[in-house]
N, CA and C atoms as an extended XYZ file, in Angstrom:
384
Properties=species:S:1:pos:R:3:atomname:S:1:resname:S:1:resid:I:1 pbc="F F F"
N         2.741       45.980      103.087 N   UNK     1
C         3.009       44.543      103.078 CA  UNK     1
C         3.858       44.160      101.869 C   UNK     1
N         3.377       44.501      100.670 N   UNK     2
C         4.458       44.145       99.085 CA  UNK     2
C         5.926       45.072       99.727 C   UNK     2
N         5.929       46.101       99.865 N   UNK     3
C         6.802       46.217      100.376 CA  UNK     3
C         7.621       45.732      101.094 C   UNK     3
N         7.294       45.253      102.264 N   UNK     4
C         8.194       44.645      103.372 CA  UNK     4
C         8.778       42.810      102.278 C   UNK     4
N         7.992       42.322      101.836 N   UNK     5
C         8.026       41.322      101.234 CA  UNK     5
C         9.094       41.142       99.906 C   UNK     5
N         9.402       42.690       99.390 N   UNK     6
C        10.112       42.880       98.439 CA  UNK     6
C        11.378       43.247       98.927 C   UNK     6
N        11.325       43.600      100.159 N   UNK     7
C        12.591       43.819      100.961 CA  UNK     7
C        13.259       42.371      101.727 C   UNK     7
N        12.455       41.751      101.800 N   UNK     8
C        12.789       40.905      102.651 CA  UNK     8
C        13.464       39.679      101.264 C   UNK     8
N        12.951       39.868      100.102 N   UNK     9
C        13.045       39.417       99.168 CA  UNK     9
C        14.860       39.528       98.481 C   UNK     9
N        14.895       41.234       98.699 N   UNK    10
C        16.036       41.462       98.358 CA  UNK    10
C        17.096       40.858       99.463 C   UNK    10
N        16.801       41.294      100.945 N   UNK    11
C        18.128       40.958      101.250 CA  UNK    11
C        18.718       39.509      101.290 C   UNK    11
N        17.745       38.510      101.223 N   UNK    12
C        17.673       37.165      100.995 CA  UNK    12
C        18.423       37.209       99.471 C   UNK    12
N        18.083       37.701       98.366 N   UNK    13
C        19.089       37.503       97.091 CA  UNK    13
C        20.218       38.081       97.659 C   UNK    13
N        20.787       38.990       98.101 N   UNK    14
C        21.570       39.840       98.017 CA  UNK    14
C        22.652       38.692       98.839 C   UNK    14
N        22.088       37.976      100.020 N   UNK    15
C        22.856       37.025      101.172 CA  UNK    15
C        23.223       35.780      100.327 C   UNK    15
N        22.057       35.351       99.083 N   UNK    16
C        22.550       34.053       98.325 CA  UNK    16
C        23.778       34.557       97.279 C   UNK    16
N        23.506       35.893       97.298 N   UNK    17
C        24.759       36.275       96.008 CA  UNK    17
C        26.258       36.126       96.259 C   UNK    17
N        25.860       37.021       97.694 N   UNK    18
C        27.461       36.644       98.845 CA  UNK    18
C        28.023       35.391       98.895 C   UNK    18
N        26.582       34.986       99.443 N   UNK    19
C        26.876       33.456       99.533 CA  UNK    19
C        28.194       32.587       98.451 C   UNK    19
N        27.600       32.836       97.104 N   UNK    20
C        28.286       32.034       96.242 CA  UNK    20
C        29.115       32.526       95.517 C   UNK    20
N        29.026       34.198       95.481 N   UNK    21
C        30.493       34.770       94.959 CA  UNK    21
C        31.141       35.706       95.914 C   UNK    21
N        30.840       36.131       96.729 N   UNK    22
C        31.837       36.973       97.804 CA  UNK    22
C        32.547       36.287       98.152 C   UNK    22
N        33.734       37.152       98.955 N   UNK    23
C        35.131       36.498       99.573 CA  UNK    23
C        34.704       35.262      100.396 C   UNK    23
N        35.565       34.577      100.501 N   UNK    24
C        35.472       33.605      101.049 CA  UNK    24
C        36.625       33.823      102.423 C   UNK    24
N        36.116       33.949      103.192 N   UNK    25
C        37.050       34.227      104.814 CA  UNK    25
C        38.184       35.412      104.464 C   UNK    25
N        37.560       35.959      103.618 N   UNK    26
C        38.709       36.911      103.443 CA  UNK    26
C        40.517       36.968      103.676 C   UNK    26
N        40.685       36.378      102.699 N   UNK    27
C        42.312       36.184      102.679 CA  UNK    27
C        43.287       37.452      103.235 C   UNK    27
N        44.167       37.267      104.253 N   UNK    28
C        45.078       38.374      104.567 CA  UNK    28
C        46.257       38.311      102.964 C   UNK    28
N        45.923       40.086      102.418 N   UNK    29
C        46.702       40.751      101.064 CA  UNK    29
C        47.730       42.234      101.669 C   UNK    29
N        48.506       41.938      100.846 N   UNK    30
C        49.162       43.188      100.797 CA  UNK    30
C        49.246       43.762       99.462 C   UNK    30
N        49.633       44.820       98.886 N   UNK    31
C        49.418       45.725       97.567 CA  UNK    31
C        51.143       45.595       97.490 C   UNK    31
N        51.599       45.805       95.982 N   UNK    32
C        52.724       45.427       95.495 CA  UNK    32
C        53.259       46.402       95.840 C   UNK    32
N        52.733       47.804       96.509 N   UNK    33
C        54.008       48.541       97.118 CA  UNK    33
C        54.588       47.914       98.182 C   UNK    33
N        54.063       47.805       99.066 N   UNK    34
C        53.966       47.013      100.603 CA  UNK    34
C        54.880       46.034      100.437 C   UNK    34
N        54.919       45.226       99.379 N   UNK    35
C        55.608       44.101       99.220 CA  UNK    35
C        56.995       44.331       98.884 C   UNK    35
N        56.926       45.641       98.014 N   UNK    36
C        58.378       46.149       97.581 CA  UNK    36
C        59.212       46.513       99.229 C   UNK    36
N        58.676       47.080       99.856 N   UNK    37
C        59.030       47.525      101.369 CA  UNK    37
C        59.234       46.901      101.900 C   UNK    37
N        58.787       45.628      101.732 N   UNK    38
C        58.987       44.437      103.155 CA  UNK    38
C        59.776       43.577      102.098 C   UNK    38
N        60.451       43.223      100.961 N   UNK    39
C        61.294       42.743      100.238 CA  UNK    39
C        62.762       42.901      100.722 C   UNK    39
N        63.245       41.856      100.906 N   UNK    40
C        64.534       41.980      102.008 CA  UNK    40
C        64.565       42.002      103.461 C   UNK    40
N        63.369       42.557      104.173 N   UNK    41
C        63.424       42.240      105.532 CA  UNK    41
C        63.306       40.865      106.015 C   UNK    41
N        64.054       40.652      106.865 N   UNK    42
C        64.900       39.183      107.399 CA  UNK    42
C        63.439       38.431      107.642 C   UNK    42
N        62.455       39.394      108.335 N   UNK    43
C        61.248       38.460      109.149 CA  UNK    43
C        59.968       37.909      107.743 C   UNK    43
N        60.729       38.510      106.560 N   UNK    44
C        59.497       38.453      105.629 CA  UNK    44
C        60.272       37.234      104.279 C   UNK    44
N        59.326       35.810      104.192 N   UNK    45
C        60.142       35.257      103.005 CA  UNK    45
C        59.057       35.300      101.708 C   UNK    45
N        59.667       35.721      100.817 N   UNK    46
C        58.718       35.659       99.182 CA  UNK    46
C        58.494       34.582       98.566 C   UNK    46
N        57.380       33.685       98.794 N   UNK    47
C        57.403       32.446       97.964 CA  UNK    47
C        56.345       32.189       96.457 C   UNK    47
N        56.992       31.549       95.484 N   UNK    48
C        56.441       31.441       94.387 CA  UNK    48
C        55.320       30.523       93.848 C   UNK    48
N        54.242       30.731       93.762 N   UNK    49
C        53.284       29.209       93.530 CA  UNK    49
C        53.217       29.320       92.151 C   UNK    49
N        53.463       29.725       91.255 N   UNK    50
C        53.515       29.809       90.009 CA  UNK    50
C        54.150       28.310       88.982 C   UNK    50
N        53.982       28.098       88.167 N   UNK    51
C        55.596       26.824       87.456 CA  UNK    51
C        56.814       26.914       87.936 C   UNK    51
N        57.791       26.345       87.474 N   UNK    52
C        58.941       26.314       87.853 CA  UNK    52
C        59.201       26.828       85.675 C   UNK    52
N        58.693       26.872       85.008 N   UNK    53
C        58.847       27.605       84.136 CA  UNK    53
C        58.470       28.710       84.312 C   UNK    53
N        57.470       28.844       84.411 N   UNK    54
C        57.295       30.882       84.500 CA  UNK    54
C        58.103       31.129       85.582 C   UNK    54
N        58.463       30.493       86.794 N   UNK    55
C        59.489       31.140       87.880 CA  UNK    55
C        61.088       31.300       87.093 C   UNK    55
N        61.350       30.586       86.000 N   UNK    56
C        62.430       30.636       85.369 CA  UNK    56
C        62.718       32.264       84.669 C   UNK    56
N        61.639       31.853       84.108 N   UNK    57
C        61.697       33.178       83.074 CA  UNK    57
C        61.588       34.423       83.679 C   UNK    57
N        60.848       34.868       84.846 N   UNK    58
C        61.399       36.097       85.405 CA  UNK    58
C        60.548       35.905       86.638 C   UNK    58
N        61.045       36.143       87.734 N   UNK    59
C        60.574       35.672       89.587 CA  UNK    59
C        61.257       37.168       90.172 C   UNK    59
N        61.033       36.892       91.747 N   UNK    60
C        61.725       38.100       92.575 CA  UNK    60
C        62.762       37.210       92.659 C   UNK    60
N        63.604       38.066       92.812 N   UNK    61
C        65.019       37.216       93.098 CA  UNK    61
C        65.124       36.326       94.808 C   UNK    61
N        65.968       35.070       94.691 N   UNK    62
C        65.533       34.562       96.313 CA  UNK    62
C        64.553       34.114       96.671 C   UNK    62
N        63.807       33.610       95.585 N   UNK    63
C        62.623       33.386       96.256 CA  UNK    63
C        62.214       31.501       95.776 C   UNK    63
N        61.755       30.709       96.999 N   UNK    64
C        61.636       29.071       96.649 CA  UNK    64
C        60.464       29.362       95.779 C   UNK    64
N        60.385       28.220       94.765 N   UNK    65
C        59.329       28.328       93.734 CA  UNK    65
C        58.422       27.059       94.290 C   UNK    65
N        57.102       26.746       94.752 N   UNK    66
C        56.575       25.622       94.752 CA  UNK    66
C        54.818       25.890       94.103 C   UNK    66
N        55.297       25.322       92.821 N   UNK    67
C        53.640       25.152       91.758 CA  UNK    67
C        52.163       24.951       93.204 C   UNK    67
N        51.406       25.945       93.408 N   UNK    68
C        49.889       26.189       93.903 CA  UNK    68
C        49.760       24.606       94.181 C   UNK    68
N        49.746       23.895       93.134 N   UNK    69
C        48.988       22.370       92.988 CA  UNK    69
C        49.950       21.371       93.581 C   UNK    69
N        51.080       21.658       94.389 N   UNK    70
C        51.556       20.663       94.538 CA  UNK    70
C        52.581       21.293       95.922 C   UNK    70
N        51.221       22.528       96.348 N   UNK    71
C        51.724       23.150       97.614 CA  UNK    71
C        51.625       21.878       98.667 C   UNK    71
N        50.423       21.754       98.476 N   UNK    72
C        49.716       20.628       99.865 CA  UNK    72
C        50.667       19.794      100.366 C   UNK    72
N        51.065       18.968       99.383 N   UNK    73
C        51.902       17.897       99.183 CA  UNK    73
C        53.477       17.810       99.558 C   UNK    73
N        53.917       19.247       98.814 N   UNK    74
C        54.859       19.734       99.266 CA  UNK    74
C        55.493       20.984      100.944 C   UNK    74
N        54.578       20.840      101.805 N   UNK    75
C        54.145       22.218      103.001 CA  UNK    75
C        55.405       21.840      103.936 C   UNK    75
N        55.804       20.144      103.746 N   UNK    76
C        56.818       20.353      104.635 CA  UNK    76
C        58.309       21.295      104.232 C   UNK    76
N        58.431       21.293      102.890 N   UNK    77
C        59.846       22.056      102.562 CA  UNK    77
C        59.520       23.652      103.226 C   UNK    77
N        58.978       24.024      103.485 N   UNK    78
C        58.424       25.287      104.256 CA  UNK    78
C        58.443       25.740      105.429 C   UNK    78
N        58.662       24.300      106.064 N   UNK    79
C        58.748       24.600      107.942 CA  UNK    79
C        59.981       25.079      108.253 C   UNK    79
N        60.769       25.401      107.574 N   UNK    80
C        62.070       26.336      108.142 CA  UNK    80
C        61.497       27.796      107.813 C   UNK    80
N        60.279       28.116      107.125 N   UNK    81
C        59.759       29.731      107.229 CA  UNK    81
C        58.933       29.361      108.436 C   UNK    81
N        58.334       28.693      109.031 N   UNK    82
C        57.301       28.516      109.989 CA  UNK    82
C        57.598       30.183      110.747 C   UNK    82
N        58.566       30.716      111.308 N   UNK    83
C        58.968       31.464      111.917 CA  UNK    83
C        59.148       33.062      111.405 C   UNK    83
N        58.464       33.284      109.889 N   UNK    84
C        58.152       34.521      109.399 CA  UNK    84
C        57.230       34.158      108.556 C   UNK    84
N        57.179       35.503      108.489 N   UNK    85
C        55.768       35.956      107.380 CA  UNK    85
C        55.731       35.474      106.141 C   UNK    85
N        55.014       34.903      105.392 N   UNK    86
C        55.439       34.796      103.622 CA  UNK    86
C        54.657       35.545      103.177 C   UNK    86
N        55.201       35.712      102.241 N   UNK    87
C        54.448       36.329      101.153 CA  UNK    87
C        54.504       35.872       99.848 C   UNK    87
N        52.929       35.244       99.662 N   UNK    88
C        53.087       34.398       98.445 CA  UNK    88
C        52.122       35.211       97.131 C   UNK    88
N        53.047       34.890       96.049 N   UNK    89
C        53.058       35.827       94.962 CA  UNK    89
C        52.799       34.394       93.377 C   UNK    89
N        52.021       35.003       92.509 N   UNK    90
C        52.023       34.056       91.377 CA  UNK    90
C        52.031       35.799       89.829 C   UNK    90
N        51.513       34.920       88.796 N   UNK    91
C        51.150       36.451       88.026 CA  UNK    91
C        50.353       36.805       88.086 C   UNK    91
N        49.284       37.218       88.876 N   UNK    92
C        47.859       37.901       89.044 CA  UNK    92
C        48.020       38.337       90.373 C   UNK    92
N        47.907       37.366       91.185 N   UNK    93
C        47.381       37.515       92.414 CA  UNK    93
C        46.299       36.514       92.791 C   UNK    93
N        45.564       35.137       91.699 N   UNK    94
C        44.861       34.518       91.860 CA  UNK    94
C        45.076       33.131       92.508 C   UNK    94
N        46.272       32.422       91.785 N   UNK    95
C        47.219       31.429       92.198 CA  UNK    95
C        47.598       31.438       93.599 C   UNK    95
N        48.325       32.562       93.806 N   UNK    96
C        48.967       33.227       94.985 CA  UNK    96
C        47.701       33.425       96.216 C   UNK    96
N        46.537       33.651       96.186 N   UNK    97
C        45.328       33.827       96.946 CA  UNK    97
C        45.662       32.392       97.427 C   UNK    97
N        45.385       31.378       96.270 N   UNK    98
C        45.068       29.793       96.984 CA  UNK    98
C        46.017       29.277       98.249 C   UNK    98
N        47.205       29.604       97.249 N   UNK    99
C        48.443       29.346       98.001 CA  UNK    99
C        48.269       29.646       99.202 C   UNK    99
N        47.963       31.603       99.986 N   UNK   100
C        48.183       31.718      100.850 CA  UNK   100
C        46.992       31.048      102.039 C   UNK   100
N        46.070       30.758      101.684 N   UNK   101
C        45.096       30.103      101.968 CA  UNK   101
C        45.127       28.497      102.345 C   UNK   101
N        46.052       28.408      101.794 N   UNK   102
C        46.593       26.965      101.894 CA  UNK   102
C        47.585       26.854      102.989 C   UNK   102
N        48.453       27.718      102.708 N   UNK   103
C        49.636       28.153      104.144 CA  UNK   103
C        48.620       28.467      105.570 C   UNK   103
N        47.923       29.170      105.431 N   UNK   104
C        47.049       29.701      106.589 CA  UNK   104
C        46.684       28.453      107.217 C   UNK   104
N        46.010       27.211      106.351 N   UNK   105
C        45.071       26.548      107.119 CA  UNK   105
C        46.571       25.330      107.765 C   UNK   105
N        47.820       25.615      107.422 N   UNK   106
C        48.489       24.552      108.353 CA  UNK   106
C        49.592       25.518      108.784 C   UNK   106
N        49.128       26.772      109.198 N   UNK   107
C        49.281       27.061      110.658 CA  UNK   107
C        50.410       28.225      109.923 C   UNK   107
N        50.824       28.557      109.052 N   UNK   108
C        51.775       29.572      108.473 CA  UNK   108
C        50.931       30.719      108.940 C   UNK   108
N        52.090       32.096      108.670 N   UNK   109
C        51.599       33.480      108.880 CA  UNK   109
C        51.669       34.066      107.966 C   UNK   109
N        50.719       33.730      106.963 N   UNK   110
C        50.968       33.995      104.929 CA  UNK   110
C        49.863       35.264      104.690 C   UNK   110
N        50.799       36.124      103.706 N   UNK   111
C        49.824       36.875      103.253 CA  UNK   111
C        50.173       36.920      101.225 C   UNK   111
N        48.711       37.142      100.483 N   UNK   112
C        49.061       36.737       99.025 CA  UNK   112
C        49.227       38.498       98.822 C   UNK   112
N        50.386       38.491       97.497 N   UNK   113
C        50.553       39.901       97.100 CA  UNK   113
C        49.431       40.169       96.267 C   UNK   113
N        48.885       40.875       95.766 N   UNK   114
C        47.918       41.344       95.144 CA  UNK   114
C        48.645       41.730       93.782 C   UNK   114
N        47.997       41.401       92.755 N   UNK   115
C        48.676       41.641       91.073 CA  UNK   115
C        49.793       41.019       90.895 C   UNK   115
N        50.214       40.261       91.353 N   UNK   116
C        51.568       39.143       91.641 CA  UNK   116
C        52.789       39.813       90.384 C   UNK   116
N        52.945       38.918       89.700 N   UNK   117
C        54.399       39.446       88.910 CA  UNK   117
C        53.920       41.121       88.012 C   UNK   117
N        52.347       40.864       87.698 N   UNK   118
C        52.102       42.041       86.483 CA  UNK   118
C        52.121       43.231       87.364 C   UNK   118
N        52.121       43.692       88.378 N   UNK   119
C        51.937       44.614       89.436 CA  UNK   119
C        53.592       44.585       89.793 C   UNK   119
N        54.553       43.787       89.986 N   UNK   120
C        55.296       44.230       90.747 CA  UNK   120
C        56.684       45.283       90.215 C   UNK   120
N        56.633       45.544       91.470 N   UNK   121
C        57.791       46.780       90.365 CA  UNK   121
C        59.133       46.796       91.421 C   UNK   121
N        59.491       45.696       92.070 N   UNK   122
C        60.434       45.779       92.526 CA  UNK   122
C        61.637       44.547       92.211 C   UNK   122
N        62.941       44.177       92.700 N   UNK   123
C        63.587       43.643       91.760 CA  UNK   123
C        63.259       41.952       91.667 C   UNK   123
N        63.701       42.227       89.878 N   UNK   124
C        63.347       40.776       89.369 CA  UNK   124
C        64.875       40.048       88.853 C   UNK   124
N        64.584       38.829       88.757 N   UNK   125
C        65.657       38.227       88.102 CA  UNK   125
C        64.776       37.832       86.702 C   UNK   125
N        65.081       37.143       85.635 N   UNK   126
C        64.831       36.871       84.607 CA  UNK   126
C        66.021       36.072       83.432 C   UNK   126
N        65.027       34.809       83.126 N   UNK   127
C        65.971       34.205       82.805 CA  UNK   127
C        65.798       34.195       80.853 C   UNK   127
N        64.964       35.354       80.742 N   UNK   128
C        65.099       35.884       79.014 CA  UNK   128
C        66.362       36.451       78.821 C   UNK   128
């Protein structure tokens, strides 16, 4: 009986833990190789949620910059990608999560790069 009770105990913590820090609907990611590969293909566009200062100072080249916080607001400059994939990128990969999450829920086909600028190793522009 303590047994079953200590089990039943755990998986109940284990479901509140999920609960409040596991993924949340699990965001569609790709890994910064993946991204280097699909960089330049016509069906794939790279978008920036980062500043329009840190996008200054060094971004993928070609790519629209629109700040995470002022995606919402801004979703219509975007409906000419409606028709490919994005791939939205910040410097982590944390920014870039929201973003693509944000694209998802009004109907985009977004995926966030994972390790955003510190991960990527394919070409940059830079305005140092």
């Amino acid at each position: 009986m303590k047994i079953t009770i200590i089990i039943i105990i755990g998986l109940l913590s284990a479901y509140a833990f999920n609960s409040l820090y596991g993924k949340k609907g699990d965001i569609p990611s790709i890994e910064s190789a993946k991204g280097v590969e699909l960089y330049g293909n016509k069906d794939y566009v790279f978008v920036d949620v980062r500043t329009v200062k840190e996008h200054q100072a060094k971004a993928i080249p070609d790519t629209p910059v629109i700040p995470v916080q002022e995606l919402e607001s801004r979703i219509d400059e975007l409906k000419k990608y409606k028709d490919k994939k994005i791939v939205v990128y910040c410097r982590s990969g944390n920014r870039s999560r929201t973003g693509t999450d944000i694209l998802i829920k009004h109907g985009f086909d977004a995926v966030n790069l994972l390790g955003g600028m510190l991960q990527w190793k394919g070409p940059v522009i830079s305005g140092e």
